[in-house]
N, C-alpha and C positions, 0 to 999 in steps of 0.2 A: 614790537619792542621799540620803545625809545631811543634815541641817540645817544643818552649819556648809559645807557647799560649797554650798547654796543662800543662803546668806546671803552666801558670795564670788561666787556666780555675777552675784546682784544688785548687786553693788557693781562688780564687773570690768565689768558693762553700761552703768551711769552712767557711771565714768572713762572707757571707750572711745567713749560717744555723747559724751559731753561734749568729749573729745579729737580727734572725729573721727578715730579711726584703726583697724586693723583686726587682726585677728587670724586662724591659723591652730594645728593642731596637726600633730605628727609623732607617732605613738604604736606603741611597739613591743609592750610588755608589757601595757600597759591598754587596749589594742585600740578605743579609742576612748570608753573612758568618758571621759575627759577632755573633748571634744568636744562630748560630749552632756551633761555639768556645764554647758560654757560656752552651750549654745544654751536651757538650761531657761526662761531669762528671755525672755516673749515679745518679738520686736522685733531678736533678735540676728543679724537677715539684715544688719541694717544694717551690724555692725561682724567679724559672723564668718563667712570666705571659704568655707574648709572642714579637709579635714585627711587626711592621709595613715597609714594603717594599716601601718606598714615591718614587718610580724614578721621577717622575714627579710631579712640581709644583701644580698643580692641588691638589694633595695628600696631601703636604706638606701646602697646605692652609685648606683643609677640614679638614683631620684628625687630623692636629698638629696645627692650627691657627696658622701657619707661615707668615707672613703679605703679605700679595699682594706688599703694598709697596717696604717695604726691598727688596723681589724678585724682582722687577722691577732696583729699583736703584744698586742693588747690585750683582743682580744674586743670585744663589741659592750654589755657592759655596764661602761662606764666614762663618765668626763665629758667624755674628749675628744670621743668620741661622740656623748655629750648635745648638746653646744655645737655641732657640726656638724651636727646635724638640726635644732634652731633655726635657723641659717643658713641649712639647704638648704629650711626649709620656707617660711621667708621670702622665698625667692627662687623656690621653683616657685610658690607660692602668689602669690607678690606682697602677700605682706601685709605692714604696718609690725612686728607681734609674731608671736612662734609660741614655743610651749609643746611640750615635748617630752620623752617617758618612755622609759626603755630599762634593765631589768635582768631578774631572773628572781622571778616570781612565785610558782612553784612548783604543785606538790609537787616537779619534778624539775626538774632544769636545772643548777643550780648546784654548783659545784667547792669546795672545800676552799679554796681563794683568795678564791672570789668566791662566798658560801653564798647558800642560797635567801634570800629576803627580800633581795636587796640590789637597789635599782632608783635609778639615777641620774634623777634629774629637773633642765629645764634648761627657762628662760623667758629674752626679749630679745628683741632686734634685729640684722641683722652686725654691730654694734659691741657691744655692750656686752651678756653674758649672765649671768645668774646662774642658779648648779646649786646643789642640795640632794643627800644620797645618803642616802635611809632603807635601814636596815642592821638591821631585826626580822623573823624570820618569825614570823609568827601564822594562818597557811595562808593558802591562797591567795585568798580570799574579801575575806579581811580586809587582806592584803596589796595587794590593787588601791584597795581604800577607800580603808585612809590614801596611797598611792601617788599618788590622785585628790583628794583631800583635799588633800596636803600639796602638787603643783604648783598649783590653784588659791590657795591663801595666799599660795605664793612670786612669783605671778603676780601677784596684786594689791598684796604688797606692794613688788612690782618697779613697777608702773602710778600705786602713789600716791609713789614716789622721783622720778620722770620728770613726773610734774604739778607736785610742789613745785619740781622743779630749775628749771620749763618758767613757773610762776607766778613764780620769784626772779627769773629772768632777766627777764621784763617789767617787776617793779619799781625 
């Protein structure tokens, strides 16, 4: 794991001890590096449930009620799908957040629509999600890093929106 997602990991760990609340992942394409960014901080039983490895649709319809449809019409590497495996990880998990990856890492996979290097990432709650779509190949190594890299940022900087909104509201 990189430096800069161990310096998100420790900080995702304070906001979430300090918020008391919890987290999961759903990961399709980074197979669970995600997961293992978020748990590097010793202490993270406290706020992290676990996480669901979907590589296949299949998963992503049972575990996460990712719609048959959308996957059909749109494939499995898009936002709508992101933002559905969030929800569904939120809810088989039971956790208040879940963090979720879904596009193609490569060397193969991707279509002339939807090229290698393209991987939607998607962090939140059932209500409110925010998705990032890195759109670089740099092979496949490199493509999970920043993949893993870039939803731990979008994560925390999704966790320090939700502290400030959560600290106004008190004042």
């Amino acid at each position: 794991m990189d430096f800069e997602s161990k310096i998100a990991s420790r900080e995702i760990s304070e906001l979430l001890w300090d918020m008391e609340k919890t987290v999961g992942t759903a990961e399709s394409c980074t197979g669970g590096r995600i997961a293992e960014a978020l748990i590097a901080v010793p202490g993270a039983s406290k706020y992290f449930k676990g996480g669901i490895i979907c590589y296949v649709n299949e998963v992503k319809e049972s575990l996460l009620d990712v719609s048959h449809e959308v996957l059909e019409e749109k494939t499995a590497v898009c936002e709508e799908v992101a933002i559905a495996m969030v929800q569904g990880a939120c809810r088989t998990l039971n956790t208040d957040y879940a963090i979720a990856a879904t596009g193609f890492a490569g060397p193969t996979g991707g279509t002339k629509e939807i090229p290698v290097g393209t991987i939607w990432l998607a962090c939140g709650n059932a209500n409110r999600v925010s998705t990032v779509k890195v759109e670089e190949d740099h092979g496949r190594d490199i493509n999970l890093a920043i993949a893993t890299n870039r939803a731990m940022q979008l994560f925390l900087e999704y966790l320090k929106e939700e502290n400030k909104d959560k600290e106004e509201g008190e004042g």
